[in-house]
C-alpha positions as CSV (number, residue, x, y, z in Angstrom):
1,X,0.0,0.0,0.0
2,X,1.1,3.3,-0.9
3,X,0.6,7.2,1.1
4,X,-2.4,7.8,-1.6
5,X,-4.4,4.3,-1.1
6,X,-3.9,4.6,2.7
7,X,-5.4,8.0,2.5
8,X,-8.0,7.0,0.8
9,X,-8.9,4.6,3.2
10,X,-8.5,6.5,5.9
11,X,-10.8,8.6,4.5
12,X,-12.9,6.6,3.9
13,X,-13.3,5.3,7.6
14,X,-13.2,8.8,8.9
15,X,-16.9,9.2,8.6
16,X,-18.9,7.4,11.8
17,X,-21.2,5.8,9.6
18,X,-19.1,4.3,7.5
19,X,-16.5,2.9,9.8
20,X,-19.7,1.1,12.4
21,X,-20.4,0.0,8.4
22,X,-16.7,-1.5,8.0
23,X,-16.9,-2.7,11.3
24,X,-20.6,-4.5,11.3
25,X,-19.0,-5.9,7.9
26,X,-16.3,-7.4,9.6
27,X,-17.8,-9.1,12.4
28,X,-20.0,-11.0,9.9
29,X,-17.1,-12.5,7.4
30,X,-16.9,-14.1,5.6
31,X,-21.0,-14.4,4.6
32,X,-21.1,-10.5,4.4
33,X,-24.4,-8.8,5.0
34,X,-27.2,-7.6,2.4
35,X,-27.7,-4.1,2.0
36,X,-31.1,-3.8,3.7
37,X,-29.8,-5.7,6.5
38,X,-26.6,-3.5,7.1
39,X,-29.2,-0.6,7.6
40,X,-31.3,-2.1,9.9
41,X,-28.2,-2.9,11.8
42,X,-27.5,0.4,12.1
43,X,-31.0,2.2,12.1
44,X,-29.8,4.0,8.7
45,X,-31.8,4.9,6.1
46,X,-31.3,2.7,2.9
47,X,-30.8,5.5,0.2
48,X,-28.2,6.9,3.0
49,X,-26.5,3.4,3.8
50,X,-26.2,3.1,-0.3
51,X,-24.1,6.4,-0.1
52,X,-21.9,5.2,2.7
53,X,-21.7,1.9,1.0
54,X,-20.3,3.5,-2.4
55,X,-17.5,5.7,-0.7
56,X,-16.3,2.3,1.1
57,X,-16.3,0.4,-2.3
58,X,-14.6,3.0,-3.8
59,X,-11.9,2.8,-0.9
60,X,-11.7,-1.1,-1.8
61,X,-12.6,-1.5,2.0
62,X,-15.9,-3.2,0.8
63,X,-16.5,-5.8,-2.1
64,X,-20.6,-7.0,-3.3
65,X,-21.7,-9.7,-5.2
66,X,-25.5,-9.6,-6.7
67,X,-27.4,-12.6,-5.4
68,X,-30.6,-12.5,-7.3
69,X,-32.5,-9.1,-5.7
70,X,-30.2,-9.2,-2.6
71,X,-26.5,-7.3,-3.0
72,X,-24.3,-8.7,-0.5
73,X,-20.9,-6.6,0.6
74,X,-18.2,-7.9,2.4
75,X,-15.4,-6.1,4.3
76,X,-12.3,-6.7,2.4
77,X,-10.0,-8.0,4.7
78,X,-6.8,-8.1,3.0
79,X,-7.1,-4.4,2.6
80,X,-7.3,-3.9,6.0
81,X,-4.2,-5.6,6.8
82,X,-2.8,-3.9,4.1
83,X,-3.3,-0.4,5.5
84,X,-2.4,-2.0,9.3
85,X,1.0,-3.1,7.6
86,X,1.4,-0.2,5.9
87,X,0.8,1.9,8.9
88,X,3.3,0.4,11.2
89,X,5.8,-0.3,8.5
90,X,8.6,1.5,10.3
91,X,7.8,0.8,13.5
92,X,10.0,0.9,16.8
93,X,13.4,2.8,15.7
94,X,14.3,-0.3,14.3
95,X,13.3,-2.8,16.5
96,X,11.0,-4.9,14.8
97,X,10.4,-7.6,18.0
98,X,8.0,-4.7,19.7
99,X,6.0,-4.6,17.0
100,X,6.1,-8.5,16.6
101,X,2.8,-9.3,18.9
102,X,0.8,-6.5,16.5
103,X,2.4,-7.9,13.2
104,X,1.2,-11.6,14.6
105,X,-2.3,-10.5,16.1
106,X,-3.2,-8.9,12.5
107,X,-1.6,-12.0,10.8
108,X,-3.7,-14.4,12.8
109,X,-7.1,-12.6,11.9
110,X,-6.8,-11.5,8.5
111,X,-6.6,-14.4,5.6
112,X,-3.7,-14.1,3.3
113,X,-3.1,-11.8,0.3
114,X,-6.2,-11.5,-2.3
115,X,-7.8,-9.5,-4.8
116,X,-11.1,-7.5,-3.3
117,X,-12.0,-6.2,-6.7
């Protein structure tokens, strides 16, 4: 991940809304939710979800897959760890070993490299 794409996610999440979106997302991988469902959720209105929804695709924090009327999204998980690693890239003055039980908590939950396009 490069300065540009972490922004972008970064923006992305910076919104409330979004990021409790991201964060439902996540704790219901790897089925993903549909997108009336994520609104009820969260007590959003769908045309407003659909928004939120559309920034976080764009970010590449969210993929969806039609499934006959329904659209599902799913949190993209490798692009979470992406930005994680990315973000502590340079950690510790050069002392990698402190960073070691972060590096190994966010290798144990995410699944390994993969395309959320």
């Amino acid at each position: 991940m490069d300065t540009q794409s972490a922004l972008a996610v970064l923006s992305a999440l910076s919104q409330s809304t979004r990021l409790e979106i991201f964060r439902l997302l996540v704790r219901h991988e790897p089925d993903g939710l549909p997108t009336g469902e994520v609104a009820r959720y969260l007590d959003v209105p769908q045309n407003t979800i659909l928004a939120h929804l559309a920034a976080l695709t764009r970010a590449v924090l969210l993929t969806s897959q039609r499934h006959s009327r329904l659209v599902v999204y799913r949190a993209c998980l490798p692009r979470l760890r992406d930005l994680m690693l990315f973000l502590i890239r340079d950690c510790c003055a050069g002392s990698p070993e402190l960073c070691a039980p972060l590096v190994a908590n966010l290798s144990s939950c995410c699944p390994s490299p993969e395309s959320c396009s």
